[in-house]
C-alpha positions in Angstrom: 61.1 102.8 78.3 57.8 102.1 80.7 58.6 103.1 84.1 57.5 102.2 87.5 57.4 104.5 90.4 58.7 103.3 93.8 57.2 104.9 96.8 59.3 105.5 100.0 58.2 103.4 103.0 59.2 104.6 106.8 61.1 101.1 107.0 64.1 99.8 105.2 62.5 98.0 101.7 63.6 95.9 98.9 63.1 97.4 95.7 62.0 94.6 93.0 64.4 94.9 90.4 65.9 92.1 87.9 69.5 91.3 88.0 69.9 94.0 91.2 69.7 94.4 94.7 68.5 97.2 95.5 67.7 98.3 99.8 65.8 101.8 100.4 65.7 103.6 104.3 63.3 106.4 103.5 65.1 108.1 106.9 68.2 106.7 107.7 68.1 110.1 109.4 66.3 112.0 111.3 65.6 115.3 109.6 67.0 117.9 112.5 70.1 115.4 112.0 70.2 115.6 108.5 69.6 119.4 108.5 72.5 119.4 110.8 74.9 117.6 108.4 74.0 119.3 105.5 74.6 122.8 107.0 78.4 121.3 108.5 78.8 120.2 104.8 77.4 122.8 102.7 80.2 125.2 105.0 83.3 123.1 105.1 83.8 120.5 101.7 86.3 122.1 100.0 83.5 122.4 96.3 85.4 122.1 92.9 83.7 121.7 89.2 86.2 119.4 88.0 86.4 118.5 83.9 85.7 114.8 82.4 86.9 113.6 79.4 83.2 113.7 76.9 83.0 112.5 73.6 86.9 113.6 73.0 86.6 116.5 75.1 86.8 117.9 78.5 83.7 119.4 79.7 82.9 120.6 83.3 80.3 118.5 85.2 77.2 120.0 86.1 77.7 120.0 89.7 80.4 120.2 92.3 82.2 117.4 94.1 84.6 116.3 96.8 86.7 112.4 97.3 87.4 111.6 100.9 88.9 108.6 101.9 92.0 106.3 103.3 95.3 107.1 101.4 95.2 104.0 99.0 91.9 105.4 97.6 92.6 107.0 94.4 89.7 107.1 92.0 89.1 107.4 88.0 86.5 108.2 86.0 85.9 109.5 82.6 89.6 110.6 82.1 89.4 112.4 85.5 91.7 111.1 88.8 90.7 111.9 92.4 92.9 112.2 95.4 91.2 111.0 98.6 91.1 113.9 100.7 91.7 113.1 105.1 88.4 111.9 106.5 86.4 114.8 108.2 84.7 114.2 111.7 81.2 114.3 110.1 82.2 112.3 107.4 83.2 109.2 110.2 80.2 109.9 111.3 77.9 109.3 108.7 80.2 106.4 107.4 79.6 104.9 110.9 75.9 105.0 110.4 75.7 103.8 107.1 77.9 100.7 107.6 75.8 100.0 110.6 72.7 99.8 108.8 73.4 97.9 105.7 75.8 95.9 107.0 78.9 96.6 104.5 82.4 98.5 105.2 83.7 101.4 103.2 86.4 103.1 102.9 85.9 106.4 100.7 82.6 108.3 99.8 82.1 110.9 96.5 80.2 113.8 97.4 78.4 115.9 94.9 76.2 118.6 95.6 73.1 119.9 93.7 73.3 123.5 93.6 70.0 123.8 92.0 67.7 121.8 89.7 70.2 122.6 86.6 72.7 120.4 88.1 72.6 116.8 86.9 74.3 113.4 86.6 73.5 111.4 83.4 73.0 107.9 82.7 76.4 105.9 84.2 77.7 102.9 86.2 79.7 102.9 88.9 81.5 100.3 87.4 85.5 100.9 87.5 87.6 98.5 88.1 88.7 99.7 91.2 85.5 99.1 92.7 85.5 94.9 92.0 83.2 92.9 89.8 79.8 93.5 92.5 80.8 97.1 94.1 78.4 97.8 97.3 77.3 101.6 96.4 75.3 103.2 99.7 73.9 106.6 98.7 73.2 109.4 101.6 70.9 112.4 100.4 71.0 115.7 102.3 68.5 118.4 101.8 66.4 118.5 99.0 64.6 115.7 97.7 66.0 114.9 93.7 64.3 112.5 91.0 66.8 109.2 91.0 66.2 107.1 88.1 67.8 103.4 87.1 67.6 101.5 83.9 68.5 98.1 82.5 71.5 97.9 80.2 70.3 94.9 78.1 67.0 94.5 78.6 64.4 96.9 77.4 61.6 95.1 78.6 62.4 95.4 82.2 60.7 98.1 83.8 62.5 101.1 84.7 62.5 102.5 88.0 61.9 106.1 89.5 62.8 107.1 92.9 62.3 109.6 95.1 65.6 110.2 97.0 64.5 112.9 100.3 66.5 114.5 102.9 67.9 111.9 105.2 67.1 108.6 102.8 69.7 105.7 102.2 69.5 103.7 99.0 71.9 101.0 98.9 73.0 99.2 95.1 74.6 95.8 95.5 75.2 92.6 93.7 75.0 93.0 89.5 73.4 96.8 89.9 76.3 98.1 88.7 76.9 95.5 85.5 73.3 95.3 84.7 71.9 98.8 85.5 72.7 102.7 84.9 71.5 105.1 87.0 71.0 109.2 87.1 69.9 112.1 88.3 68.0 114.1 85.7 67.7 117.9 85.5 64.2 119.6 86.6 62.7 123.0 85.8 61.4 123.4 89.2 63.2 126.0 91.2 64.5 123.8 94.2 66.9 123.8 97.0 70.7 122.4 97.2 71.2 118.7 98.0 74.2 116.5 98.6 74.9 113.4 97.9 77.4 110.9 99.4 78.1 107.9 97.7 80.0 105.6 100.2 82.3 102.9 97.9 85.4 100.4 99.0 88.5 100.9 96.9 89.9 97.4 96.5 92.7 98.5 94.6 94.3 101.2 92.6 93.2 102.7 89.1 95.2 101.2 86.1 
């Protein structure tokens, strides 16, 4: 599939893309700030390698995770349920400044953190039906800067697109990103830092 590389601007930016809406803040943070939350994070997230359901089997993800949210949030995903943890101080925080900038309320976040660059997420939607048919997904990155890459589900003509995703940027996924598009974060041979991820979501309602 051809690709087409996006290149981070210092100013929130629309991201061409059919049958998506796609927003980018190359620093929704400034990096002291980020560097801040990362270290808070990196320290006090309760890590686990939880198992998904692959192919007929379970398998441990390639990188570690924590659910926050309100109490109604539960959330599934490849055979695999999540418990909200209580909302931590930092986590308010960033929630604050995320829904202030694109405009949109959540009410859990998924954090998964990079150890290195053997840790991955492949190709997926966030497309459960707890999330609703249009699910606003605002993605956070702390620390270091990973290779984010989105493709069309049903049309192979349609340029894919590559994105840099640094310490401190925002990229937002709205409208038919979810139903028309997968996303992931390939592996790389370079040796690189740790990096978390938060992907702020709103539970409308419970897994069936």
């Amino acid at each position: 599939m051809p690709a087409s590389e996006f290149i981070s601007a210092t100013i929130p930016a629309t991201i061409p893309a059919k049958d998506a809406q796609l927003q980018f803040w190359s620093e929704a943070l400034a990096p002291a700030e980020s560097r801040k939350y990362f270290d808070d994070l990196i320290a006090s997230t309760p890590w686990r390698q939880d198992k998904i359901r692959l192919f007929g089997r379970h398998v441990a993800i390639p990188r570690l995770q924590a659910w926050y949210g309100d109490t109604h949030c539960h959330y599934s995903y490849s055979g695999l349920r999540l418990a909200p943890l209580p909302w931590a101080p930092q986590l308010l925080q960033l929630k604050a400044r995320v829904e202030q900038l694109c405009q949109h309320r959540f009410n859990c976040v998924l954090l998964n953190l990079y150890r290195s660059g053997s840790d991955s997420n492949g190709w997926h939607s966030d497309d459960e039906p707890e999330l609703g048919l249009q699910p606003v997904i605002a993605s956070l990155s702390l620390g270091a800067t990973r290779r984010f890459k989105l493709r069309h589900k049903y049309d192979n003509t349609v340029a894919g697109i590559t994105i840099d995703l640094s310490n401190g940027s925002l990229l937002v996924m709205s409208g038919h990103s979810q139903s028309h598009w997968q996303h992931c974060l390939p592996k790389t041979a370079r040796q690189i830092e740790p990096r978390i991820n938060l992907t702020f979501r709103n539970i409308l309602h419970g897994p069936n």
